[in-house]
C-alpha positions as CSV (number, residue, x, y, z in Angstrom):
1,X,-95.2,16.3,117.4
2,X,-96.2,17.5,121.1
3,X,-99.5,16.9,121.0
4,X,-102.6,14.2,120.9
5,X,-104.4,12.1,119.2
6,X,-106.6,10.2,121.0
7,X,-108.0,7.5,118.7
8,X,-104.2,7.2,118.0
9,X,-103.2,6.7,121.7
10,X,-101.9,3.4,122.1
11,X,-99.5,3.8,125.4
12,X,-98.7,5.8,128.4
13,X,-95.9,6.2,130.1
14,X,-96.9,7.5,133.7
15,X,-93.5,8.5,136.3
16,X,-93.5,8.6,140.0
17,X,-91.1,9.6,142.2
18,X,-92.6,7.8,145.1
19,X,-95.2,5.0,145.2
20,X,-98.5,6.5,145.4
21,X,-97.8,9.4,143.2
22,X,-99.5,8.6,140.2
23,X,-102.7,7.4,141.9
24,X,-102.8,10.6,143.3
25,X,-101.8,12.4,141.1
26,X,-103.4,10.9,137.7
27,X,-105.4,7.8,139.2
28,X,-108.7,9.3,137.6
29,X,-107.3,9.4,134.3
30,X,-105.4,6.3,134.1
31,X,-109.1,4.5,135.3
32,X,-110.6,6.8,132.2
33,X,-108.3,5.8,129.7
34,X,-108.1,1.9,130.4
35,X,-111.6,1.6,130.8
36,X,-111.6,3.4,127.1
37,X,-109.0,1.4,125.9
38,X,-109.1,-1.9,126.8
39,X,-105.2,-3.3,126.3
40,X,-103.5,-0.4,126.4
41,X,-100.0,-0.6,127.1
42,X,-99.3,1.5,130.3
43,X,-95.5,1.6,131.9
44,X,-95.0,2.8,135.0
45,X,-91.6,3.5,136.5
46,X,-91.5,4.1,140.2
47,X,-88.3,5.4,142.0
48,X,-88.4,4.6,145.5
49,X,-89.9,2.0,147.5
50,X,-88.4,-0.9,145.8
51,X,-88.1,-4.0,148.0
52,X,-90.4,-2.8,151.0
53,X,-94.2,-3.1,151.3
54,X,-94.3,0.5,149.7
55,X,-93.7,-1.6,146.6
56,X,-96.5,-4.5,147.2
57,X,-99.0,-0.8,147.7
58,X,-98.2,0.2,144.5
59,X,-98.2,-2.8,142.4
60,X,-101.6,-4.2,143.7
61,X,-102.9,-0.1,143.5
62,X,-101.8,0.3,139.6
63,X,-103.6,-3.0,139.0
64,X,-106.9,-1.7,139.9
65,X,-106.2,1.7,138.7
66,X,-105.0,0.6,135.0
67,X,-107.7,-2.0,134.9
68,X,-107.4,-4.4,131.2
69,X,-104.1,-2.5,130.4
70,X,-100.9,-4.0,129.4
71,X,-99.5,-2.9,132.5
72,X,-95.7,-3.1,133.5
73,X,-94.7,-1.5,136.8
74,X,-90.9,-0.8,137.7
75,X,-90.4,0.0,141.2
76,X,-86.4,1.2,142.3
77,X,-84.8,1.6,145.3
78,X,-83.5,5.5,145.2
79,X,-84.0,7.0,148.7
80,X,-86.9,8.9,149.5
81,X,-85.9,12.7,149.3
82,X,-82.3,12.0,147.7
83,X,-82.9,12.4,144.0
84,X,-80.8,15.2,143.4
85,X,-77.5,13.4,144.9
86,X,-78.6,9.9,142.6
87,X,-79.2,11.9,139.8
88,X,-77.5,10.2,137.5
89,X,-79.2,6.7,138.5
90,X,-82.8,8.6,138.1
91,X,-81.8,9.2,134.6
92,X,-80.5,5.9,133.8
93,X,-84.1,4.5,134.6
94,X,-86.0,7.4,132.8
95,X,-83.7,6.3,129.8
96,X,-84.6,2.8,130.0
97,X,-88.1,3.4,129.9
98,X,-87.6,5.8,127.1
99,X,-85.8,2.9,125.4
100,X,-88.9,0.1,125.1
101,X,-91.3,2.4,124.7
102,X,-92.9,5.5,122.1
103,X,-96.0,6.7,124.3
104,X,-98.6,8.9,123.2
105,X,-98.8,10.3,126.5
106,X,-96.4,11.1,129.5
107,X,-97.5,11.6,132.8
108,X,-95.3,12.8,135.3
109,X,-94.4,15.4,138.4
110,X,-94.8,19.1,137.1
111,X,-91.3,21.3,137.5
112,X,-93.4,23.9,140.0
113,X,-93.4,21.2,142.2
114,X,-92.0,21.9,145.3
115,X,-91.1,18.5,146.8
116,X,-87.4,18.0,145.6
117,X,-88.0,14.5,144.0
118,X,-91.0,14.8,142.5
119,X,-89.0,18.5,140.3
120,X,-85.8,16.5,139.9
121,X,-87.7,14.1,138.4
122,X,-90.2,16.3,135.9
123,X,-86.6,18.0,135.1
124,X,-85.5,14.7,134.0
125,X,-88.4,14.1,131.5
126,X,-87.9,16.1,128.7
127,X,-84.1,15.2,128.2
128,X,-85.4,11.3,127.4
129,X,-88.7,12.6,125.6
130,X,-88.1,15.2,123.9
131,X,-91.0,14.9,121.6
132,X,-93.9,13.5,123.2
133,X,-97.0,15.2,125.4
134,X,-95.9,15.3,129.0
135,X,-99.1,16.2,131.4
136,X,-97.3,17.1,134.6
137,X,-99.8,16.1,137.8
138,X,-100.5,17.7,140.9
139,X,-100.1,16.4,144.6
140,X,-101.7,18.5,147.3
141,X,-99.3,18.8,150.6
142,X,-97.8,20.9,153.3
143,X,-95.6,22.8,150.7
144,X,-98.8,25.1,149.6
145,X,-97.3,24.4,146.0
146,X,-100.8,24.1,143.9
147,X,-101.0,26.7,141.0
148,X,-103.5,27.3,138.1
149,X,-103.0,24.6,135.6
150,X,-104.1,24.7,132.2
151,X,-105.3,21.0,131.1
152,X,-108.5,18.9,132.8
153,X,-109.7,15.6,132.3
154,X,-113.3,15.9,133.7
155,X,-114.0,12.6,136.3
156,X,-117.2,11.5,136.6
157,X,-118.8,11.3,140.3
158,X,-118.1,7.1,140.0
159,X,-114.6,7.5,138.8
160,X,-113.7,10.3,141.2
161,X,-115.4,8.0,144.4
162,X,-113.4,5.2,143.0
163,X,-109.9,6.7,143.1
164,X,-110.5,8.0,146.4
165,X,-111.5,4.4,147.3
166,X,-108.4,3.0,145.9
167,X,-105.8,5.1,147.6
168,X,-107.7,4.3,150.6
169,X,-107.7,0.9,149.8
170,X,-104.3,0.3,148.6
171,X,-102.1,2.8,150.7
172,X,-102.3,2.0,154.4
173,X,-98.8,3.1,154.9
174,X,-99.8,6.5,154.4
175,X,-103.3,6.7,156.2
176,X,-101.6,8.5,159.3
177,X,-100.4,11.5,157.0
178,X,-103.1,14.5,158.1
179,X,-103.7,15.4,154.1
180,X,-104.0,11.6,153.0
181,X,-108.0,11.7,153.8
182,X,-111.1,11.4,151.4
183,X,-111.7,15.4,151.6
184,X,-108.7,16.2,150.0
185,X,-108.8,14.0,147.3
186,X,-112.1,14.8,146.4
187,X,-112.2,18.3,147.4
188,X,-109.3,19.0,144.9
189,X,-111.0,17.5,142.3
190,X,-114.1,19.3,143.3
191,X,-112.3,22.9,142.6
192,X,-110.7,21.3,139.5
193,X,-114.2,20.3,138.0
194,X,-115.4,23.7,138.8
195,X,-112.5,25.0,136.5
196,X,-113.4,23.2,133.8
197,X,-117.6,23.0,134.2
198,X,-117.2,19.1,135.4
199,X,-118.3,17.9,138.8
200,X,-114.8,16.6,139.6
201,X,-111.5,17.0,137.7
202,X,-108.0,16.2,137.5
203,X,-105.8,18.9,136.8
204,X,-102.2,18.6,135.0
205,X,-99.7,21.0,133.8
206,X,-97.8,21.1,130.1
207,X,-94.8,23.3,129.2
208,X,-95.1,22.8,125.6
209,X,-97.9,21.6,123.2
210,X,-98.5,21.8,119.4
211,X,-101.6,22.0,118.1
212,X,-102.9,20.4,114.4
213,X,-105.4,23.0,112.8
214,X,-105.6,21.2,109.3
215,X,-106.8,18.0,110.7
């Protein structure tokens, strides 16, 4: 079944493309769920950075931002921008992961993203789970690739300061980019709580969902 059941939700797989992604893109909702969940198991496979200090970023970042979880992070070595032409390695990894685990809940690039990775990538996902909820995430950037999505997880005002804090925290490497600043992060998720009558928000998109009316 596509779908969700929270009290059943015992782990999460959560896919990046690039270190970083995740935080941005679902680092409110990881800290929601772990601090709801104490223990629950949370892999994260990341496919580039491995063996550079984009690596140490992410590893020390998903700590704080999956705090109490079972967390087990795999960072690889694909080059930035060059999914498409390692295709075949991308899968391999995705596979793996698919392998040692049976999540409750997937999250992962959304296929209307622009960026070539972070699409090749969301692609990827439903050939290894093919029945489990995927919430595809949104990154802001030059590309002007935001949409209207159709699932929120409402952030309270502490949990939407503390991912901002994070990223600022853990991510120095990419304090230079013009959109990596506080305003972003928080004025997406400003718009995004609008949308869903929340102060802040994270926003995510899903391509297929079932729905249990009897129970």
């Amino acid at each position: 079944m596509i779908g969700l059941r929270p009290g059943r939700l015992t782990g999460i797989v959560a896919l990046a493309a690039h270190c970083d992604d995740l935080a941005i893109g679902a680092g409110g909702s990881l800290l929601t769920i772990c601090a709801a969940r104490p223990g629950i198991r949370v892999d994260a496979l990341v496919l580039s950075g491995g063996g550079s200090e984009r690596e140490d970023e992410e590893r020390a970042a998903l700590a704080d931002f999956c705090p109490g979880a079972d967390l087990r992070v795999t960072v690889l070595k694909l080059p930035d921008g060059y999914l498409p032409a390692r295709w075949e390695e991308a899968k391999a990894a995705v596979e793996e992961v698919r392998a040692r685990t049976e999540p409750g809940l997937i999250f992962a690039p959304w296929r209307g993203d622009a960026h070539q990775d972070h699409r090749g990538l969301a692609e990827l996902v439903p050939t290894a789970f093919r029945d489990h909820l995927t919430l595809g995430y949104e990154i802001v950037k030059w590309d002007g690739d935001l949409a209207a999505p159709a699932v929120f997880q409402p952030l309270s005002e502490e949990v939407a300061e503390l991912k901002v804090d994070l990223l600022q925290r853990h991510y120095a490497s990419q304090r230079h980019r013009p959109w990596y600043d506080r305003e972003a992060f928080l004025g997406l998720a400003r718009i995004r709580g609008i949308e869903c009558h929340a102060r802040y928000a994270e926003a995510f998109h899903v391509s297929k969902l079932t729905v249990d009316l009897e129970n």
